[in-house]
Structure formats: structure tokens, C-alpha cells
C-alpha positions in Angstrom: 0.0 0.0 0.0 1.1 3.6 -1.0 3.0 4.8 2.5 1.1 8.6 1.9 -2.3 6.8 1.4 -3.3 6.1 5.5 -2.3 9.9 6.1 -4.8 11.0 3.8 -7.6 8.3 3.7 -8.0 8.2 7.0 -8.2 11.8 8.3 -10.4 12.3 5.6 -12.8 9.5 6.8 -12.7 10.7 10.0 -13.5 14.0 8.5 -16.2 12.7 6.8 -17.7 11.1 10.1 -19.8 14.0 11.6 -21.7 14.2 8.3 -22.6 10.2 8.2 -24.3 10.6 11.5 -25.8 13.8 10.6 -27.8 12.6 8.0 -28.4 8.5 9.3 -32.3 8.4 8.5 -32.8 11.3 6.6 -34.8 11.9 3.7 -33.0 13.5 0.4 -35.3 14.3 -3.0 -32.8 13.6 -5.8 -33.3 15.4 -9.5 -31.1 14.8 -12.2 -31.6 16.2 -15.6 -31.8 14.5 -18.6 -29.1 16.1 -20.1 -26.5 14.4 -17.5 -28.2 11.2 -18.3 -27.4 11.7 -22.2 -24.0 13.0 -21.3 -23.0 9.3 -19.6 -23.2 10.0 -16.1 -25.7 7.6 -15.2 -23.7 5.0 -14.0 -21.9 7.4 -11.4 -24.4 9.1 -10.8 -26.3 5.8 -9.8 -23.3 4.8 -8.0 -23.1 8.0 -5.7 -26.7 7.0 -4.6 -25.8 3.4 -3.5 -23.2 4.8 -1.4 -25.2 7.5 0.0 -28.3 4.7 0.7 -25.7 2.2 2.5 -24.9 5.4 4.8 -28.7 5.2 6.0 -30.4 8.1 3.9 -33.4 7.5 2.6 -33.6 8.7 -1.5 -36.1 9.6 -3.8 -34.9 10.1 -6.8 -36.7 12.1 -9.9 -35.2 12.0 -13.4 -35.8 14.4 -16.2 -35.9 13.2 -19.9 -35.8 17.0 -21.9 -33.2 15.8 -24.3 -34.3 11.9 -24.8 -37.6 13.5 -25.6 -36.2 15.5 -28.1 -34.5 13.3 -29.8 -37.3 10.7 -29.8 -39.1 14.0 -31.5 -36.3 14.5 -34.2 -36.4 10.8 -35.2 -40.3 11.2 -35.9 -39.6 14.8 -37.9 -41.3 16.1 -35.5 -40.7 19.9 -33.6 -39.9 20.3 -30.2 -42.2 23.1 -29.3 -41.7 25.1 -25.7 -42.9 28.3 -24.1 -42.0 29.6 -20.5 -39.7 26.6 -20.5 -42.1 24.1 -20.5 -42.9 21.4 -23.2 -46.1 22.2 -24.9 -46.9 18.9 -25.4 -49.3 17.5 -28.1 -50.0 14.1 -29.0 -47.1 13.0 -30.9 -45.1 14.7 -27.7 -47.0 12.7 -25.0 -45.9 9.4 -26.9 -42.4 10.2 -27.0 -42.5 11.4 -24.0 -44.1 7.9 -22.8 -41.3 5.7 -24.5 -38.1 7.7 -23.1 -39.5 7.6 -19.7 -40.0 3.7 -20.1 -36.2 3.9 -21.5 -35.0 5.5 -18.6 -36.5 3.6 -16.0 -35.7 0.7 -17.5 -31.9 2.3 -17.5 -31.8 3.4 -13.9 -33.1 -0.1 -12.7 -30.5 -1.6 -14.6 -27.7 0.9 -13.2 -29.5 0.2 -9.4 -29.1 -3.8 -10.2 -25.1 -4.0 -11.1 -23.1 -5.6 -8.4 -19.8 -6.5 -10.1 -16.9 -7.1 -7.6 -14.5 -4.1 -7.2 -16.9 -1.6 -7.8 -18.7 0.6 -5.7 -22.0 -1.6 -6.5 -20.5 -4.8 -5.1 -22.3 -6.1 -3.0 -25.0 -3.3 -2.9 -28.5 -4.5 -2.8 -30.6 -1.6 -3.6 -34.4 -2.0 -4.6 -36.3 0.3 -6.8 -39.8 1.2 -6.4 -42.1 3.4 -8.8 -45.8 4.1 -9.2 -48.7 6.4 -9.4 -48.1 8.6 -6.5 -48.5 11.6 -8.3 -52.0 13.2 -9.3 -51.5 16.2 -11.8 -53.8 18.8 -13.5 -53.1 20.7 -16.9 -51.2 23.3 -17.6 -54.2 24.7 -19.7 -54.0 27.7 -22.3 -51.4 30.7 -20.9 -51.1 34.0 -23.0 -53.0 31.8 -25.5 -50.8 29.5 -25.6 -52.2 25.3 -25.0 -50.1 23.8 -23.6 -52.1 20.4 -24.5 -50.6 17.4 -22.5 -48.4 19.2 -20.1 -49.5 19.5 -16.8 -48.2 20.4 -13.1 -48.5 18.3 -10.0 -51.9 18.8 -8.4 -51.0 16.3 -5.6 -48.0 14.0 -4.1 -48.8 10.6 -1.9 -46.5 11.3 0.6 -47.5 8.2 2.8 -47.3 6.0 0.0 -43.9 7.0 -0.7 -42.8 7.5 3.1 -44.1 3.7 3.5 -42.3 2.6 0.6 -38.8 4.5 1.8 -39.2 2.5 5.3 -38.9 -1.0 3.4 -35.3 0.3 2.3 -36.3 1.4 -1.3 -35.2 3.8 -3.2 -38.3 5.2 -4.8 -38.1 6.7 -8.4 -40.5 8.7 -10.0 -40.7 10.2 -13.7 -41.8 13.1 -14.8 -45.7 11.8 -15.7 -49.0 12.6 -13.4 -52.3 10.8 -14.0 -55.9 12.9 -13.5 -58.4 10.9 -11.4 -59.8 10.1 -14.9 -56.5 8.4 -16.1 -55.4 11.0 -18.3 -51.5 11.6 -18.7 -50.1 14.6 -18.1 -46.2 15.3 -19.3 -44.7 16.8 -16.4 -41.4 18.9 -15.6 -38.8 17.1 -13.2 -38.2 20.0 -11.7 -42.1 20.6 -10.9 -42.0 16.8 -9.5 -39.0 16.6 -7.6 -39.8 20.2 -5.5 -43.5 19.0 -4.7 -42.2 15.9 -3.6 -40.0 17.3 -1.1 -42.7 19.7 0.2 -44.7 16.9 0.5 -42.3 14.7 2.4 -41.0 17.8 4.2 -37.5 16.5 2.9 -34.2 17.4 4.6 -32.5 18.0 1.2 -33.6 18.5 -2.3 -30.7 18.4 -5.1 -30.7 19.2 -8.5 -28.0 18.0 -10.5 -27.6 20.6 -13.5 -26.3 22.0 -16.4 -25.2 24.5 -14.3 -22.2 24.5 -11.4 -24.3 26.5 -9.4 -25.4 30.3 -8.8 -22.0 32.4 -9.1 -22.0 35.6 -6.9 -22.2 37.5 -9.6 -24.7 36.1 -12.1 -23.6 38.7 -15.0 -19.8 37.6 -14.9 -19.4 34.0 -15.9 -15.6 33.6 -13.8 -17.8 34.6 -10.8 -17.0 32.5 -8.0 -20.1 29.9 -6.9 -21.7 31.2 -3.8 -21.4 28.1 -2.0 -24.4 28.9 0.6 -26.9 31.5 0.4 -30.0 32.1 3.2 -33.3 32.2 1.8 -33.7 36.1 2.1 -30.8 36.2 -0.1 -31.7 34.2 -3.1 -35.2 35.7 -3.1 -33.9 39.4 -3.6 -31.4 37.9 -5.8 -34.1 35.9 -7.8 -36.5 39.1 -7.7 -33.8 40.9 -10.0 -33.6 38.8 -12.4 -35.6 37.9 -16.0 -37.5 35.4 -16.3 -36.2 32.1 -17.2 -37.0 30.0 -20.3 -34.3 28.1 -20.4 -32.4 25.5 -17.8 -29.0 27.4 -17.7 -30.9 30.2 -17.1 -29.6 31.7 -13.3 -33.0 31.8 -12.0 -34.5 28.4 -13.3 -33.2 26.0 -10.8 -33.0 28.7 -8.2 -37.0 29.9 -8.0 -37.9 26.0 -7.2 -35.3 26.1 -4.9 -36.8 29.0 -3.0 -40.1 27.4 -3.2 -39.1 24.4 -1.3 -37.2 26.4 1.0 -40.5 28.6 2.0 -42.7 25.5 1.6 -40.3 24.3 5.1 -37.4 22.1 3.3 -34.9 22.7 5.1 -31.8 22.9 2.4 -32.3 23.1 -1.7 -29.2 22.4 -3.4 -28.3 23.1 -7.4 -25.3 20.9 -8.0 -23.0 20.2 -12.0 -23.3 16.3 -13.0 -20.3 17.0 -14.8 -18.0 17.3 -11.9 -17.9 13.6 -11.1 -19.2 12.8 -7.4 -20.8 16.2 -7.1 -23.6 14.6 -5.1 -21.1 12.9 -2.7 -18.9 16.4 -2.2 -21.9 17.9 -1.5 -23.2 15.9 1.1 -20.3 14.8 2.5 -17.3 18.0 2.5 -17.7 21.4 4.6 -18.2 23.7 1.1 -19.6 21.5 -1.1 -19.5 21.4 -4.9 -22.2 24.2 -5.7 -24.8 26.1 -3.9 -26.8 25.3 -1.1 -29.9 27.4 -0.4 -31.3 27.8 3.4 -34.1 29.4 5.5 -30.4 31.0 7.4 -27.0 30.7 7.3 -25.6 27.4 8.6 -22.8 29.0 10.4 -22.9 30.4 13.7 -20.1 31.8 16.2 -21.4 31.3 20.0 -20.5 30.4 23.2 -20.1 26.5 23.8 -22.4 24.4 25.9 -21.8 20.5 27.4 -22.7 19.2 24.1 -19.6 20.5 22.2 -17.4 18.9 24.5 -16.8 16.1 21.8 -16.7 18.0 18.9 -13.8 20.2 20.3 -12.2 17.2 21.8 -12.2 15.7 18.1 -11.2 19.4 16.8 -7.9 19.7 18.7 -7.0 16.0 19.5 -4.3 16.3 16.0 -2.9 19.8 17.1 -2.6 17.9 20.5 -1.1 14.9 19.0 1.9 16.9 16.9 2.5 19.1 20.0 0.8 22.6 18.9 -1.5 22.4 21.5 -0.6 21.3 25.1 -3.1 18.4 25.9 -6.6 19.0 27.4 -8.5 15.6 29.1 -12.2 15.5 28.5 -12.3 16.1 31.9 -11.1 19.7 31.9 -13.1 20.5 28.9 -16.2 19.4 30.6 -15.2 21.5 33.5 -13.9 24.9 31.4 -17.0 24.5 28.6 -18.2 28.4 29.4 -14.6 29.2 29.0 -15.1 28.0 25.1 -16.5 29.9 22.1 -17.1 27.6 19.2 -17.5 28.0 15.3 -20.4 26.0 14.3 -21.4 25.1 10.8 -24.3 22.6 10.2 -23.4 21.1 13.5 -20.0 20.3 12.9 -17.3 22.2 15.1 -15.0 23.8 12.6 -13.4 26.2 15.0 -12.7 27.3 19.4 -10.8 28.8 21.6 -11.1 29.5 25.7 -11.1 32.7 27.7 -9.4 31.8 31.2 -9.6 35.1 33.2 -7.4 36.6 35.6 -9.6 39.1 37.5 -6.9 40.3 39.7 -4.4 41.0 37.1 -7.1 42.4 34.9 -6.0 40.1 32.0 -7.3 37.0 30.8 -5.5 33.7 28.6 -7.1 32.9 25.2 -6.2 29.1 24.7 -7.0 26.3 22.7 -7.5 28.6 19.5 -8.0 25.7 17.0 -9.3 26.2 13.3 -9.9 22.8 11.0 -7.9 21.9 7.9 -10.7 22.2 5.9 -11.4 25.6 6.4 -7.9 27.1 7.5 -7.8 30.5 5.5 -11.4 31.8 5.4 -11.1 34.0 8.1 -12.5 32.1 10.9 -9.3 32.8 13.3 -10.1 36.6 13.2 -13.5 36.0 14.1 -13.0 33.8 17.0 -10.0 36.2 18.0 -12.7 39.2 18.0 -15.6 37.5 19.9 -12.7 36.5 22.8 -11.8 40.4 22.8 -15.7 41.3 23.3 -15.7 38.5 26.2 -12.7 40.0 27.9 -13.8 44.0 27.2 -17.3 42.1 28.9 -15.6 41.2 31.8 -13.9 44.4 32.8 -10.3 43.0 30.9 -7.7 44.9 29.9 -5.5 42.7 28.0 -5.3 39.3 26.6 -2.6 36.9 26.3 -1.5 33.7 24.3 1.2 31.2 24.8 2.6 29.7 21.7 5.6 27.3 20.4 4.5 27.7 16.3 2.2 30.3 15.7 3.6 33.5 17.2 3.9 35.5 13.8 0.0 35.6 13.2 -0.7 36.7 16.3 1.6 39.3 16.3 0.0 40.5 12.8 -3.1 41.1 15.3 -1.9 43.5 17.3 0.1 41.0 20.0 3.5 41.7 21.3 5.7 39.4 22.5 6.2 40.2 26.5 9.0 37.9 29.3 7.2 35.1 31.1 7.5 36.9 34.0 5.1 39.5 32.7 2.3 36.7 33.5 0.0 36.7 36.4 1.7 34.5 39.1 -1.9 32.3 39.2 -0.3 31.5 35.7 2.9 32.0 36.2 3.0 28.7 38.6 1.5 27.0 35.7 4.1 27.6 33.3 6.1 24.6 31.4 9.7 26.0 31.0 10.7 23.1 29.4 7.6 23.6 26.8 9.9 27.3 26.1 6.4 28.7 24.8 6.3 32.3 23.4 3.9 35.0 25.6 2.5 37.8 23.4 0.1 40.5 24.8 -3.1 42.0 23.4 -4.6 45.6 25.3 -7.6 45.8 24.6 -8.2 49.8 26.1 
């Protein structure tokens, strides 16, 4: 075995851990478009799932069939016809419609039933289930426009699904609706997959795009992708602009995610099935692959309570381990846990450090400032630094100070200078490792 590979592999699994327990017994809508379908990514894509059922999450998945229908269109001569970005679709549509959902299903199921040895399907038994759980209307006539055959979910059988989802199934649903009188109605998967989380109350809806994902600036293609926006945000954000008629369009993807945001799912995600594993990155990493929309942010910088004592155990235990950080039992964290101020994102403890006070000498000892790998860099060390300063100016503090053996330059680049261990409160003075030879730098804070 490659000597580097246990120093990667396993920190990341570790790393990986939180989000596995997080999401044990959840329940994630799924969407792919057609398009990644036709582009090859099925088998991935299918693959991803597997993984992501094995891990205890419970899937629905929706696919889309756009281009197949299309094409089953061009091989009959016959125009693909839209408006407002939906299919109007007329007789010869509806058929074609018909057979490349019957393709597709018959593709997933077969994707869902490989199990060749040194794959990621070995040994994977994952049952599919479809069926009529979705009751649609028409779309009628718009702007005089009749939309024919096209319709829009009227209804969702969210217990018939749920029940199905308890047996272990992963449930799959096309893009077709029946009226109570049997009539077909040609659907959008976008339409299906959003009412079916609402109706489920998901935890997570994904699409899996054209697109990588809302940039944070939609006019400048090199934008970065705003990796997490609150719901506030990407409804003033979809309020400015056009209409969209087509799915690259910045606002097509994004205005169903907003609607099962405000409908009480609680995270909406628009994800690129070309970057391979994009589901799995999503899920599984701190940033993700694209952008995640929620009723608020995710992150939050607060005081820490009993139930972070693990996470910050887990946090510091490598600084601990390759001597940056002196060595804290649990025991002592239990005991200093209103000392701590944690970085929280999605209930995973990405950041702390302690306030120990010395009242009598007016000063107080920030400790245990820890920041994870994954986020080193994004400024969440200055932000910790300034909620311990607001703690200490709180408590009637005039200074804080740091010991240090590796770190001493960015702290000095906040405003610390670097003072004789005798300059320490004797409380903490009496405490002091001279073998350890760590550096004392000084904050005021007046």
C-alpha cells in the first residue's frame, strides 16, 4: 500500500464522520436532468446513490428526460415546441414522452441492479420502487398558448412514498402525473422533484444541472459559486432577475429552490453532474460542490455548551497529538465549557478557543484557539480572535494573552506583542512549562 495513502484516507474519513451521522435516517429528494443522463453520467451518478443509501439516507430520486424527448421528436420529424420553459406537449409529444421515460427507467433499474466485484455496486442490494403517486392537472391555455398534455403536480402521496422508503427502497418517480380520470399529463422534473420534497417535508432536495451553481455574480461567468446563500438572499437575488426559459438560465433551478425552501425544506441544493461525485462532495465535505440554499446561514459563532465537548475534543486532539496544542483531558473540557467559544457550521465544530480570566491582574489567557484543515484561510481565526476580545472587554479586561511554540507570527499580525514570562499573572505564572519554552504575546484591549 502507498505509504502517503493512511495519512490521507484516514483523516479524511474521519473528517467525513460528523456528516454520516448527521444525515443517518434522513430523507433526500434527488433530481437529475436529462441532459446528464445523455452525457454518460448515469452510472456514477447511480453509484453516488448506492453509497449515500448504504450510509442510512433514505432517497427519492426524480429524473428528467428533456433531451431523450427531443430526440425521440427528431427521429419522428417532429418539432420540439416550448414556451415559459415548458414542453407544450401535443400528442405525438406525449408518446415520446411515454417511451423515453420507459427507457429510462428501465436504465436506472439496470444501473441500481449492477453488483460486479471491485466496484462501488458490489455487494450493494438496492431495490427500486415506482408508481402512481403523483395526481397532476393541466397546464391549460397561458397568453393563449395550449399547452395540450403538459401538466403540473396537483397532488403527491407522501405516505405511499414514506411507507415505501421504510422498506429500504429507493423510490423513483418520472416526470408523468395521471388525472383521477386516467389521463397523462407530461410533467417537468423539476415541478415533481420540488412538490415531492414539500410533500415529504425532505431534509435536502438536489438538483443536478447544467449549471455548477449560482456564481455571486450572475452577470460575470468567472464569478466564484456562492457556496451557501439564506433564503432572504436568493429571493432578492431571484427578484432581479428575468424570467427564465431556459435550464441554464440563473433563475430556473434557483425559484424552485426558493419554493421548497418557504414551503419548510430545510436545504435546496443546485449541483454540476459533470464534476464527477458532485452529489457525494456535496453531502459529505464542509463547502460543497455548488450552492446550497437555506431558511439562514448554517454557520454560527457562539459560546459552547456541554454538548460540544466532543466536537472540540475531536477538533484539537491532531494539534494535540503533533505538539501545537498542550493536551486538554475531556475532563477539563467538561469542566472549562463556558470558557469556550465555538464555530459551528451545520453542526459540525470547525473552529474554538477559551477565555481563562485573571480578574486580579485584569488580563485573561485565550487558549485552545484551533481552526480545521478544511477551512484554515477563510477568516475564521479573526473572528473567533474578535468574539474573545468582546468576552474579555465584557468582563472588565484589559489585556489578553497567548502562549505559543509555532504560531507567534500571526498573532503578532493582530496586534500582539511578545512580552518575558514573568510578565504573566503568578496564578499562571505557577503553571508555566519551561521546558515547553512557549512564546507569551500580549493584546490591550483599552
Amino acid at each position: 500500500m502507498n505509504l502517503v495513502f493512511p495519512h490521507t484516507f484516514v483523516p479524511w474519513f474521519r473528517s467525513v464522520a460528523p456528516y454520516i451521522h448527521a444525515y443517518k435516517g434522513d430523507t433526500f429528494v434527488v433530481a437529475m436532468a436529462g441532459e446528464g443522463i445523455a452525457a454518460g453520467k448515469l452510472n456514477a451518478f447511480v453509484q453516488d446513490l448506492a453509497i449515500m443509501h448504504a450510509m442510512g439516507i433514505k432517497l427519492v430520486l426524480v429524473h428528467g428526460f428533456r433531451p431523450q424527448v427531443n430526440e425521440q421528436l427528431k427521429a419522428k420529424g417532429h418539432p420540439a415546441r416550448f414556451s415559459r420553459g415548458i414542453r407544450i406537449t401535443d400528442a405525438v409529444a406525449l408518446d415520446c414522452a411515454q417511451e423515453a421515460a420507459g427507457q429510462l427507467r428501465f436504465e436506472i433499474e439496470a444501473a441500481f441492479s449492477q453488483g460486479l466485484p471491485n466496484t462501488p455496486m458490489a455487494n450493494a442490494t438496492v431495490r427500486v420502487v415506482s408508481g402512481n403517486f403523483l395526481t397532476a392537472r393541466p397546464v391549460g391555455v397561458v397568453d393563449g398558448i395550449d399547452f395540450q398534455h403538459s401538466g403540473v403536480v396537483r397532488k403527491v402521496d407522501g405516505m405511499a412514498i414514506r411507507r415505501a422508503l421504510d422498506t429500504g427502497a429507493v423510490v423513483l418517480l418520472s416526470p408523468f402525473g395521471f388525472s383521477p380520470t386516467g389521463e397523462a399529463f407530461n410533467l417537468t422534473m423539476e415541478d415533481v422533484a420540488t412538490s415531492t420534497a414539500i410533500a415529504l417535508q425532505a431534509d435536502k432536495l438536489l438538483f443536478l444541472t447544467e449549471i455548477p451553481g449560482i456564481r455571486e455574480n450572475p452577470d460575470d461567468p468567472d464569478s466564484p459559486i456562492d457556496t451557501e446563500m439564506s433564503l432572504a438572499e436568493a429571493e432578492r437575488l431571484l427578484a432581479s432577475l428575468p424570467a427564465p426559459h431556459q435550464p441554464t438560465d440563473t433563475a430556473f433551478y434557483l425559484q424552485h429552490c426558493i419554493k421548497a425552501c418557504r414551503a419548510g425544506v430545510e436545504r435546496s441544493h443546485i449541483l454540476p453532474f459533470s464534476v464527477d461525485g458532485a452529489l457525494l462532495m456535496e453531502v459529505y465535505t464542509h463547502d460543497g460542490i455548488g450552492t446550497m440554499i437555506v431558511d439562514e446561514k448554517l454557520e454560527s459563532l457562539r459560546e459552547a455548551t456541554a454538548d460540544d465537548v466532543g466536537g472540540i475534543l475531536q477538533l484539537i486532539e491532531p494539534f494535540e497529538r503533533d505538539g501545537t496544542l498542550v493536551k486538554r483531558s475531556r475532563t477539563e473540557i467538561e469542566r472549562d465549557i463556558s470558557y469556550y467559544t465555538v464555530i459551528e457550521h451545520d453542526g459540525v465544530i470547525f473552529g474554538c478557543a477559551a477565555l481563562y480570566p485573571y480578574p486580579e491582574a485584569r488580563t485573561g489567557e485565550m487558549a485552545a484557539l484551533t481552526i480545521s484543515p478544511q477551512v484554515q484561510g477563510q477568516g475564521d481565526g479573526e473572528r473567533i480572535l474578535k468574539r474573545i476580545e468582546q468576552r474579555a472587554k465584557t468582563m472588565g479586561l484589559e489585556s489578553i494573552f497567548v502562549l505559543t511554540t509555532r504560531t507567534m507570527h500571526w498573532f503578532i499580525k493582530r496586534g500582539f506583542q511578545q512580552v518575558d514570562p514573568d510578565w504573566l499573572p503568578e496564578a499562571r505564572k505557577r503553571k508555566y512549562d519551561w521546558d515547553r519554552r512557549s512564546q507569551v504575546l500580549v493584546k490591550r484591549l483599552t
